[in-house]
C-alpha positions in Angstrom: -13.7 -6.2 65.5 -16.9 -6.4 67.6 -20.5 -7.6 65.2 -22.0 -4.4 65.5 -18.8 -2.8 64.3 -19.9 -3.5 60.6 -23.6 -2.6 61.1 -23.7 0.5 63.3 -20.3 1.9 63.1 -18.0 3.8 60.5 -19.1 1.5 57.1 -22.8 2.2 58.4 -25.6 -0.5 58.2 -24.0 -3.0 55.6 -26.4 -5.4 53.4 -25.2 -8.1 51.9 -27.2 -9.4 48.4 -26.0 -12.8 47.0 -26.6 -13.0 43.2 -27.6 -17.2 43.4 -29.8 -17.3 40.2 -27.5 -18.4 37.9 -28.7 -21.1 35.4 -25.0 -22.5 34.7 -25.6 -23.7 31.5 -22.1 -23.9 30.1 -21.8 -26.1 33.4 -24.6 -28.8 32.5 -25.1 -31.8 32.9 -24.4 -31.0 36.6 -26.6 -28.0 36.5 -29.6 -29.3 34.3 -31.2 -30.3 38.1 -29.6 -27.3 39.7 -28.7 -24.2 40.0 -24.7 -23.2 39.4 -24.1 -21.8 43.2 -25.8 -25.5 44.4 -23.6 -27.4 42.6 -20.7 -29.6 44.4 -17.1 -28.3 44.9 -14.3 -30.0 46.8 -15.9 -33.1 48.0 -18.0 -31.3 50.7 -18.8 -27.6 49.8 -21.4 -26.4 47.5 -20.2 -23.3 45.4 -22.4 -20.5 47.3 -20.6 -21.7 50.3 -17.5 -19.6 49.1 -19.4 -16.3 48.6 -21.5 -16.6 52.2 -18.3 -17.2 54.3 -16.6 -14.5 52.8 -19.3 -12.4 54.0 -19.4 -13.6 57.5 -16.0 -13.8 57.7 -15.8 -10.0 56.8 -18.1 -9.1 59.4 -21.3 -8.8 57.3 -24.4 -10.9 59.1 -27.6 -9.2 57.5 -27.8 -11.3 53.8 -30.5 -12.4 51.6 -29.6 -14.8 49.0 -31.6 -14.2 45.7 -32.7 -17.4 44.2 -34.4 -18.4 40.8 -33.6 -21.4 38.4 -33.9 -24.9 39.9 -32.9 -23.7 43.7 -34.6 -26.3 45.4 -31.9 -28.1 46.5 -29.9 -24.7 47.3 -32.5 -23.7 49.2 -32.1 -26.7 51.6 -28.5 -26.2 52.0 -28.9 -22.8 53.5 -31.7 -23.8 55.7 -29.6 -26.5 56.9 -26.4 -24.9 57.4 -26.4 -21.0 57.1 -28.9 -20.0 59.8 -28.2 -17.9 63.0 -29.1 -19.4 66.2 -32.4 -18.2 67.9 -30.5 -15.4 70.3 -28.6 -14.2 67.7 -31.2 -14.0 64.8 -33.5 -10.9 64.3 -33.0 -7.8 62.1 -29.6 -7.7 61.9 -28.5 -11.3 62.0 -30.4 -13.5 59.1 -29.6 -15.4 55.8 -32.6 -15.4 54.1 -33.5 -16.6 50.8 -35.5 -14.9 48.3 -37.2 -16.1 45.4 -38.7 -14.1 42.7 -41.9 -12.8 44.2 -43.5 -11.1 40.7 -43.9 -7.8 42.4 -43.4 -6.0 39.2 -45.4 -8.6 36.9 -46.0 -12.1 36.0 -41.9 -13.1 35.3 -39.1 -14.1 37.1 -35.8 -11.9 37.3 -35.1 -10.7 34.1 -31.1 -10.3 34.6 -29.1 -9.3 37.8 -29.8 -5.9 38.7 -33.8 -6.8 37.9 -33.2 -9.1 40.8 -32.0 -6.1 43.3 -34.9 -4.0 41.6 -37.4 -6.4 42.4 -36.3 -6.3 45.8 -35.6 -2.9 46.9 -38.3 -2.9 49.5 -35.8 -5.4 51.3 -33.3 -2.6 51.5 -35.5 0.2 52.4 -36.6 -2.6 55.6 -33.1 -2.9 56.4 -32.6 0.2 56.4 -29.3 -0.1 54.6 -26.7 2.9 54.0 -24.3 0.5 51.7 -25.1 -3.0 49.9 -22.6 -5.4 49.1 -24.2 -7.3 46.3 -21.7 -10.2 45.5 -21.9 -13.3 42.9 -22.3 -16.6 44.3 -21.4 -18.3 41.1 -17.4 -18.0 41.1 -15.4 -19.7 43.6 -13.2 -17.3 45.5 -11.8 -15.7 48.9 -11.6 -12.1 49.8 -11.8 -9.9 52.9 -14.7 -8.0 51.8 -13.9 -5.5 54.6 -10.4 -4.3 52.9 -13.1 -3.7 49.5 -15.5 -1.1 51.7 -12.2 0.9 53.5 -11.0 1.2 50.0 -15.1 2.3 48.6 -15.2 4.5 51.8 -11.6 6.2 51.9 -12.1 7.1 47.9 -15.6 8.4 48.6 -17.1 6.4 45.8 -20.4 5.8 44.6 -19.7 1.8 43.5 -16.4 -0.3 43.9 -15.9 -3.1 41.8 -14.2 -5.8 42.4 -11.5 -6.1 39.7 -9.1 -9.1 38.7 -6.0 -8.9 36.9 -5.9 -10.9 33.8 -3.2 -10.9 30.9 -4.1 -9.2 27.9 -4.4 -12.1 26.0 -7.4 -13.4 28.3 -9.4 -10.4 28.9 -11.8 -10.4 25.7 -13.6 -13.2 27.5 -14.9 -10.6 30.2 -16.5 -7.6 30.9 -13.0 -5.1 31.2 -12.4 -1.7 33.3 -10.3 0.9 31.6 -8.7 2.8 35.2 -6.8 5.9 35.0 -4.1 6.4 37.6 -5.9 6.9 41.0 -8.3 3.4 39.8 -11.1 5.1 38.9 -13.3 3.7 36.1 -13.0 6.0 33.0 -14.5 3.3 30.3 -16.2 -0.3 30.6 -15.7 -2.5 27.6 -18.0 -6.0 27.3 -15.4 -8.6 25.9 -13.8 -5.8 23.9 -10.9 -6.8 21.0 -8.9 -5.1 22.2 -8.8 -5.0 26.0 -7.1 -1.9 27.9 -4.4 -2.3 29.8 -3.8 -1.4 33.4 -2.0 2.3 34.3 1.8 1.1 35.1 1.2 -2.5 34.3 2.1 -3.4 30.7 0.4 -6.6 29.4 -2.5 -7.2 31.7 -6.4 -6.1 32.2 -8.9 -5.6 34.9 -11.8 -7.7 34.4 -14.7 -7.2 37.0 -15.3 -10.3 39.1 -19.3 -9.5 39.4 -18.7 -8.2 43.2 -20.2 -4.5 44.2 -20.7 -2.0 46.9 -22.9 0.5 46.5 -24.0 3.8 48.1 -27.6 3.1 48.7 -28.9 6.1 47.3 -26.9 5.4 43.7 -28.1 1.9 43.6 -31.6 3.0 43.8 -31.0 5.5 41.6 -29.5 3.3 38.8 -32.0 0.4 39.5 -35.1 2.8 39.1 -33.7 4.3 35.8 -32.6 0.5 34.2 -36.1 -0.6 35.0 -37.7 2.0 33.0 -35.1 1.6 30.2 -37.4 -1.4 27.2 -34.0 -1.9 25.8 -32.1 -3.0 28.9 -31.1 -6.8 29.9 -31.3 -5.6 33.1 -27.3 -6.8 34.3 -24.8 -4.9 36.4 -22.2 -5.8 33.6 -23.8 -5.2 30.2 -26.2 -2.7 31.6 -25.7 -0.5 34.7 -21.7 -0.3 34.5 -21.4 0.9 31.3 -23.9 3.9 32.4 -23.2 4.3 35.9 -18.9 5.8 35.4 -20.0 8.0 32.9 -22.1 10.4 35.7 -20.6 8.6 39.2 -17.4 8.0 40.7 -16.6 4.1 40.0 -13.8 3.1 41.7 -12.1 -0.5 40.7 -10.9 -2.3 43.9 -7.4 -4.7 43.3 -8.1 -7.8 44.0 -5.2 -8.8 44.3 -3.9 -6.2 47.0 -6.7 -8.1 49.0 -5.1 -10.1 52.6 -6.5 -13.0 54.2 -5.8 -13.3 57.7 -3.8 -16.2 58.8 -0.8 -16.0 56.1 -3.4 -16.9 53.8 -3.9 -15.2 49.9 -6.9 -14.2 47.6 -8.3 -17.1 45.4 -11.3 -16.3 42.6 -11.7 -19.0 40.1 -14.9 -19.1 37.6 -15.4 -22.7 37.2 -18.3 -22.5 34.6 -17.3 -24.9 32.5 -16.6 -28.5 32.8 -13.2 -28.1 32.1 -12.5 -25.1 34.5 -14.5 -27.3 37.3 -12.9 -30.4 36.7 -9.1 -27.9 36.5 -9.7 -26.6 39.8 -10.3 -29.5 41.9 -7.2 -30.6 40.5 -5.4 -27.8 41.7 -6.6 -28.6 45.0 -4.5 -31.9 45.2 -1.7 -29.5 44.4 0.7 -29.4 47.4 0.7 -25.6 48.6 -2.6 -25.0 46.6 -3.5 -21.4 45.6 -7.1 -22.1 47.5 -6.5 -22.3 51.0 -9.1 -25.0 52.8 -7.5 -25.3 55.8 -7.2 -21.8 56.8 -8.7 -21.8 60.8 -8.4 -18.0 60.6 -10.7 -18.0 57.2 -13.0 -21.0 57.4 -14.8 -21.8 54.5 -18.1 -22.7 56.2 -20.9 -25.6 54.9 -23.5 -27.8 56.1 -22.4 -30.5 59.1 -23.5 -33.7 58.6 -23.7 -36.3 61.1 -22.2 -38.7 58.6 -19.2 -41.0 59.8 -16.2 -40.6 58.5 -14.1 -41.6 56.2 -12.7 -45.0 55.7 -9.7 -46.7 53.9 -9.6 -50.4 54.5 -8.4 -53.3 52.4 -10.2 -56.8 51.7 -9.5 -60.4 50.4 -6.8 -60.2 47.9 -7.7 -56.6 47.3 -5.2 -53.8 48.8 -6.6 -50.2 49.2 -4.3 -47.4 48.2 -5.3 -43.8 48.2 -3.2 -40.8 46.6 -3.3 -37.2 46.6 -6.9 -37.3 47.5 -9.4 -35.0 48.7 -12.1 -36.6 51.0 -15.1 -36.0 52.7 -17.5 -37.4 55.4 -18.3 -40.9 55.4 -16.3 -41.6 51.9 -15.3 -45.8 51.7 -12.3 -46.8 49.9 -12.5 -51.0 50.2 -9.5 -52.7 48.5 -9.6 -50.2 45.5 -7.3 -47.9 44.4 -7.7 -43.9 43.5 -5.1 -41.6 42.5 -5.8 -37.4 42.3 -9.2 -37.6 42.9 -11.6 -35.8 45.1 -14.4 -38.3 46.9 -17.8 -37.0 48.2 -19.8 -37.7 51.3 -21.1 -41.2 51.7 -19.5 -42.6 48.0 -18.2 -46.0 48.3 -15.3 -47.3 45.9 -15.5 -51.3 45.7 -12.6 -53.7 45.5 -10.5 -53.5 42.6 -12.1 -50.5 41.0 -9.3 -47.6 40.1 -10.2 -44.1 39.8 -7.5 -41.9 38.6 -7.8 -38.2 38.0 -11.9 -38.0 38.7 -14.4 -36.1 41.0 -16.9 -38.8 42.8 -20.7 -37.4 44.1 -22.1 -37.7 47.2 -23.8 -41.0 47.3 -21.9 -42.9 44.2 -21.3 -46.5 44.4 -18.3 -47.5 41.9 -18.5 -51.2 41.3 -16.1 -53.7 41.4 -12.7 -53.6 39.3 -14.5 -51.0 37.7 -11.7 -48.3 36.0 -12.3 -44.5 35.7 -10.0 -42.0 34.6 -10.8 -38.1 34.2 -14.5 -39.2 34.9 -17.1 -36.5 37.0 -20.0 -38.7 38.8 -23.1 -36.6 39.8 -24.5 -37.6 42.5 -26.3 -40.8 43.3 -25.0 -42.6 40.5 -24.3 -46.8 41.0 -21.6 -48.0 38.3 -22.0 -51.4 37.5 -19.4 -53.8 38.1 -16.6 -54.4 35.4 -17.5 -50.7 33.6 -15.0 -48.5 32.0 -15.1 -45.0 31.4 -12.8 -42.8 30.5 -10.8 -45.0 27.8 -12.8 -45.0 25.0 -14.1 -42.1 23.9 -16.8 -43.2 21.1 -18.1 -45.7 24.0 -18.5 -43.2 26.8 -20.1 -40.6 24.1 -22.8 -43.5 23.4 -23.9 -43.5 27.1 -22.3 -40.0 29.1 -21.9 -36.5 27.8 -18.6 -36.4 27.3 -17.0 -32.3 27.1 -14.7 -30.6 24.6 -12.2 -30.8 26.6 -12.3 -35.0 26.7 -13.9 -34.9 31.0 -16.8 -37.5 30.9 -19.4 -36.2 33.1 -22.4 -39.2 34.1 -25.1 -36.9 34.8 -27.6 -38.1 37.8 -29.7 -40.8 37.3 -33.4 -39.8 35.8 -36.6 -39.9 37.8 -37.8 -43.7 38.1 -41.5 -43.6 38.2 -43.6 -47.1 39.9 -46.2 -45.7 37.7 -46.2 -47.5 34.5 -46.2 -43.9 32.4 -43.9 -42.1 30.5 -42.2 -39.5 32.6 -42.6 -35.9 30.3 -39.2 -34.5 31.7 -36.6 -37.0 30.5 -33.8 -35.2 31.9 -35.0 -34.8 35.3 -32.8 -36.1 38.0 -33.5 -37.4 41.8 
């Protein structure tokens, strides 16, 4: 399809809004310097990276990405790496990002759809006739185009994205009760009792946070949720459970979604340690469910001019390297690593072994050091002859260790020359 195919032809003018405020709490320590889409996946990638390239890949070019908590650092990354060249940007080609501005008070955005509200003025610019307003906090792959044929052919108001879940796991999300045709009749927030999809015994819908709306419902909605003192202000707690009862909500199958290139869907909500630390390991997976090596479907990123990566073995020390995912300028020298997935510019020294582990950009792992099921934020320098990973009271003494036994080392705090106490202990570099 030609570019202006999406903008000026049968879907109208499309807009894409990226939901990137997310504080990521249940994620921390590696979101306590910040935010959840700006946080590391799959030794090169940041997470927001996944919801922008399936919006460019779909065809969509006009996005702003709303940004809040800690989005310094996220902020960079799309300067660096998601910005049209200067003949191709202008009013229809742009990835902009958006702070909260305070045009409706002294506060930042008080819950998702306060974020659109806040920024409507965007979309009247624009000049949109549909908004795509997607989540950049999961990790996932879609053709977003196959959602709007779906939203247009059905003549709906919104289309939400929907995933199928079994039964047993859907109390954990917002659910969509769908009658026949897959129109919303009923949204439950992490209901009991979750309903169960027309024709398809023992599993759920649960929305994946992804929208399209008609312009002039969106407004409407927004306008009405921002006069309403007893809203959160949030697509799912708030404006879904309103918005079926008066408009036609159609829930769009994920999984009926196609990826070009013999490729298939992939959403995963990594926002916990576990889940994070779960899905990387799938990665190593032969035939793994996410697809990075898709040419027809690239997941897109900041290029670095780093070298690249390098095995090599020294002294007595042999390097061997395993089911490993690696980026950019990565150093294995005379160690040995096993399922692991190394970041740019790490370096593993001799006789270290790293087993089952995720490695930041910029980590040094000291000699015949041993780590196994470890996450290293980035920056980090292990000293010589340190284990983690073995001895759980130990590592809970010095790291956060999770529930589900993952060590995380979070980045190293601030180090001030000033001789003063620094009043945010927590604060990374």
């Amino acid at each position: 399809m030609g570019v202006a195919f999406l903008i000026y032809g049968k879907y109208g003018r499309v807009l894409g809004i990226v939901l990137a405020g997310g504080r990521g709490q249940r994620l921390s320590p590696l979101t306590r310097h910040r935010a959840k889409p700006a946080v590391h996946f799959a030794a090169k990638y940041r997470i927001v990276d996944f919801a922008l390239s399936n919006l460019v890949n779909s065809g969509v070019f006009s996005i702003y990405v709303l940004v809040q908590f800690r989005s310094q650092s996220l902020n960079e990354h799309i300067e660096r790496g998601w910005q049209f060249g200067g003949a191709l940007r202008g009013r229809d080609f742009f990835i902009t990002v958006v702070p909260a501005q305070m045009w409706t008070g002294e506060h930042w955005y008080k819950g998702t759809a306060d974020a659109v509200f806040q920024n409507l003025h965007l979309i009247t610019i624009y000049n949109a006739d549909r908004i795509c307003v997607f989540a950049a906090d999961h990790v996932y792959k879609m053709d977003i185009e196959q959602m709007m044929q779906k939203h247009i052919e059905q003549k709906a108001d919104c289309t939400v994205a929907a995933y199928e879940v079994p039964v047993g796991e859907a109390s954990a999300f917002g659910c969509l009760k769908t009658d026949e045709d897959g129109f919303v009749v009923e949204f439950l927030e992490k209901p009991k009792n979750p309903p169960e999809i027309p024709n398809r015994p023992g599993f759920s819908f649960v929305s994946m946070g992804n929208y399209i709306f008609e312009r002039e419902i969106l407004e409407e909605v927004l306008v009405e949720d921002a006069n309403d003192p007893d809203s959160s202000h949030d697509f799912g707690k708030d404006i879904l459970p309103k918005l079926y009862k008066n408009h036609k909500v159609l829930s769009y199958d994920f999984k009926t979604n196609a990826i070009p290139g013999n490729d298939k869907p992939y959403w995963k909500d990594v926002g916990t340690i576990k889940t994070y630390w779960q899905a990387h390991m799938d990665l190593l997976k032969e035939n793994a469910d996410l697809n990075l090596f898709n040419p027809q479907w690239p997941i897109r990123t900041v290029s670095y001019a780093d070298p690249p990566g390098f095995t090599f073995s020294v002294d007595n020390s042999s390097s061997s390297v395993e089911d490993a995912l690696r980026a950019e300028g990565s150093q294995v020298i005379g160690a040995t690593v096993k399922r692991s997935v190394l970041s740019r510019n790490c370096v593993i020294k001799p006789g270290a072994y790293v087993e089952e582990c995720i490695i930041g950009r910029g980590v040094v792992i000291g000699e015949r050091c041993r780590l196994r099921r470890v996450i290293v934020d980035a920056q980090n320098v292990i000293p010589p002859d340190t284990e983690i990973g073995f001895d759980e009271d130990w590592d809970r003494q010095r790291y956060h260790v999770d529930p589900s036994g993952i060590v995380v080392v979070p980045m190293p705090a601030i180090q001030l020359r000033a001789k003063v106490n620094f009043p945010y202990p927590d604060s990374g570099i």
